[in-house]
C-alpha positions in Angstrom: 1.9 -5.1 16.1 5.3 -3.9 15.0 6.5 -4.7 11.6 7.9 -3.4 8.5 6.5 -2.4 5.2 7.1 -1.7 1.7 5.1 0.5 -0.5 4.5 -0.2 -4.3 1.9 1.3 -7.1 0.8 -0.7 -9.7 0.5 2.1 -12.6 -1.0 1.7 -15.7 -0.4 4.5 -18.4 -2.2 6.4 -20.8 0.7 5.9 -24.0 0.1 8.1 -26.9 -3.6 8.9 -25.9 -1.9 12.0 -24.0 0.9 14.0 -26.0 1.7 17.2 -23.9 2.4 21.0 -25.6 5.9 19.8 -27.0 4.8 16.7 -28.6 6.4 13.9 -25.9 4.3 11.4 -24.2 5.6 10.3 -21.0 5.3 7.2 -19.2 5.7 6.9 -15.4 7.1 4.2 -13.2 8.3 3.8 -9.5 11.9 4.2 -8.9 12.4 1.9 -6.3 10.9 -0.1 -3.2 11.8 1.5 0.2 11.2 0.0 3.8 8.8 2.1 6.1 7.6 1.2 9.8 4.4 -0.1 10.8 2.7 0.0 14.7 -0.5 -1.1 15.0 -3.0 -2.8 17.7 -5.1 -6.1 17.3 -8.4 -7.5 18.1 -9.5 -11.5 18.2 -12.4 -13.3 18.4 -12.9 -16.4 18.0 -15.6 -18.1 16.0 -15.1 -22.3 15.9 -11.7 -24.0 16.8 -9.8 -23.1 13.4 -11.5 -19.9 12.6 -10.8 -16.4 14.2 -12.2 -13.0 12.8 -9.6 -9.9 13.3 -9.6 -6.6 13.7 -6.0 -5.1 13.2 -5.8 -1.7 12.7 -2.6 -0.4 12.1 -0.7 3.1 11.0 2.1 2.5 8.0 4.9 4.8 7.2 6.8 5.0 4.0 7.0 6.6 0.4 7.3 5.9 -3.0 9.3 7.7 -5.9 7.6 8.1 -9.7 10.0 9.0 -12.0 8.9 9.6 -15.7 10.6 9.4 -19.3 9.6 9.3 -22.9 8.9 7.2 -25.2 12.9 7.3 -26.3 13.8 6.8 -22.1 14.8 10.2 -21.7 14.1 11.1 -18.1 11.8 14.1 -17.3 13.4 17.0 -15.3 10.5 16.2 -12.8 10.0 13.3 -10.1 7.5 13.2 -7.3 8.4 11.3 -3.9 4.6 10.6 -2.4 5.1 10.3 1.2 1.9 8.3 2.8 0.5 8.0 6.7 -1.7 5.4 5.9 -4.2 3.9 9.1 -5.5 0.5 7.7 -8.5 -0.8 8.8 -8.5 -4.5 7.7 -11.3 -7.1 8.5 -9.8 -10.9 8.5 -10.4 -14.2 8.7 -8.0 -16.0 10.5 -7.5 -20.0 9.4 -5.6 -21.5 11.8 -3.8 -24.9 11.5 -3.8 -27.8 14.1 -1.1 -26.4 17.0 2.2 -28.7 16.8 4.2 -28.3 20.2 4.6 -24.7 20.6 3.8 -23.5 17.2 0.6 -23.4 15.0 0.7 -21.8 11.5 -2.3 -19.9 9.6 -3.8 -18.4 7.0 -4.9 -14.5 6.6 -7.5 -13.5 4.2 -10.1 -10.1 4.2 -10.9 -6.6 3.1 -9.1 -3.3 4.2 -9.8 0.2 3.8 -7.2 2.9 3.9 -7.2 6.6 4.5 -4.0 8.3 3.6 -3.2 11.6 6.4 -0.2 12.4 4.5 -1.3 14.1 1.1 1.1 16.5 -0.6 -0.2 19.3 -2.9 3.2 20.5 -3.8 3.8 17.4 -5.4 2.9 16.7 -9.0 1.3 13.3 -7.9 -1.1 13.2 -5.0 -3.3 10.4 -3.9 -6.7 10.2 -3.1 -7.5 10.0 0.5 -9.4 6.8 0.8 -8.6 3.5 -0.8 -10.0 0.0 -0.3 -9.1 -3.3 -1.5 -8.2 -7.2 -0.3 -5.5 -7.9 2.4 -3.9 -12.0 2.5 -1.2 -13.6 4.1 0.5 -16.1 6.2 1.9 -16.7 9.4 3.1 -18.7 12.5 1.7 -18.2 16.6 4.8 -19.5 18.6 3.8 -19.7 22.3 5.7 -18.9 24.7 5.8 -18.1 28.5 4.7 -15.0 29.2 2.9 -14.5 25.6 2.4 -15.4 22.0 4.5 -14.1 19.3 3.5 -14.3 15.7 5.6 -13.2 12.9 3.2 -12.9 9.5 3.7 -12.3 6.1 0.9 -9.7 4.5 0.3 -8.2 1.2 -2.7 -5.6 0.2 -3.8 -5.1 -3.1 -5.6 -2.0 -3.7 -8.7 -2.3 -5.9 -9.7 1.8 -6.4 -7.3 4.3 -8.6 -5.6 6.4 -6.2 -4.8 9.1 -8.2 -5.9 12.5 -7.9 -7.2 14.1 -10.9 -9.2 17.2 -9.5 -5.7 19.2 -9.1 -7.1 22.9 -9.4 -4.0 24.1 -7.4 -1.5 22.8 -10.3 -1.6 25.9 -12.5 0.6 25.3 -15.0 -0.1 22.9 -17.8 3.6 21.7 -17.7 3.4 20.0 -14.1 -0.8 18.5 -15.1 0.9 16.6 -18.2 2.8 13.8 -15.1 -0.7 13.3 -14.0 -2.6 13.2 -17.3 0.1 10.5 -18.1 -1.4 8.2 -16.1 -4.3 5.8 -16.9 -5.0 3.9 -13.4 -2.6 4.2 -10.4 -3.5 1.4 -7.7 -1.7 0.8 -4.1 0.3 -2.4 -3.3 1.3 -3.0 0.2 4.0 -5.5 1.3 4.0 -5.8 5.2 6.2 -8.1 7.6 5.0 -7.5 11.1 5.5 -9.1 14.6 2.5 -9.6 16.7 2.5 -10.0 20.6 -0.4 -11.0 22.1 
């Protein structure tokens, strides 16, 4: 597997429930969507005709910027850039179509667990290590001479709050109030990858 990805957090904040030492409550939100690299290896067996259980682990590059502001939009002085190794582990059914000439589309659908390498403790957001959730998509097997080649279309929703609240290193209250800001932080995953088989 070689592919793209993007990397996306779906954050849910704590509003006025948390008001730091000078009275603001802040509200956090990624910046922007940035492309990383994906490499990864597969594993097929086949169960009836249309129906194939995979194994695809893979290792994802990327990052994702938070940025925070008030409630009047004022930006904080702060930002965190959380850089991520993630190895995926996803478990999927495979729904393949009836082959047409060279080329047979399917359907992607299963669980995935995650396990971050790349955690940050200078950063004023960290993640948790682990993370699980469900992993869909679609794509197309086009056969050719020598091997198939598969482009597919994935997305992972996260189901578990990834953020790290147990931050005894953070000493200063100043740099806790980004975290305390949030209520539920959960990982999306956007990946385009090309499989050879």
């Amino acid at each position: 597997i070689l592919g793209l990805n993007t990397m996306d957090f779906n954050v849910t904040n704590e509003g006025s429930a948390v008001v730091d030492e000078e009275g603001n409550v802040w509200f956090a939100d990624q910046a922007d969507m940035s492309a990383g690299f994906t490499v990864g290896i597969i594993s097929d067996l086949r169960l009836f005709e249309y129906l194939n259980l995979r194994f695809t682990p893979a290792l994802l590059f990327g990052d994702r910027t938070m940025v925070f502001t008030d409630k009047d939009g004022i930006k904080a002085d702060q930002s965190s850039t959380v850089k991520s190794s993630i190895i995926n582990f996803p478990l999927l059914l495979k729904f393949r179509g009836q082959r047409s000439g060279n080329y047979r589309p399917y359907l992607l659908g299963g669980g995935s667990v995650t396990w971050d390498l790349a955690r940050d403790k200078e950063e004023i957001i960290m993640l948790k290590r682990v993370d699980y959730g469900v992993e869909f998509g679609v794509g197309c097997d086009f056969y050719l001479p020598y091997f198939k080649l598969a482009p597919e279309l994935k997305m992972y929703l996260g189901l578990g709050d990834v953020l790290e609240r147990n931050r005894p290193e953070i000493l200063s209250e100043k740099d806790l109030k980004y975290t305390n800001a949030i209520s539920r932080l959960t990982s999306r995953l956007f990946m385009l990858s090309f499989n050879f088989e």
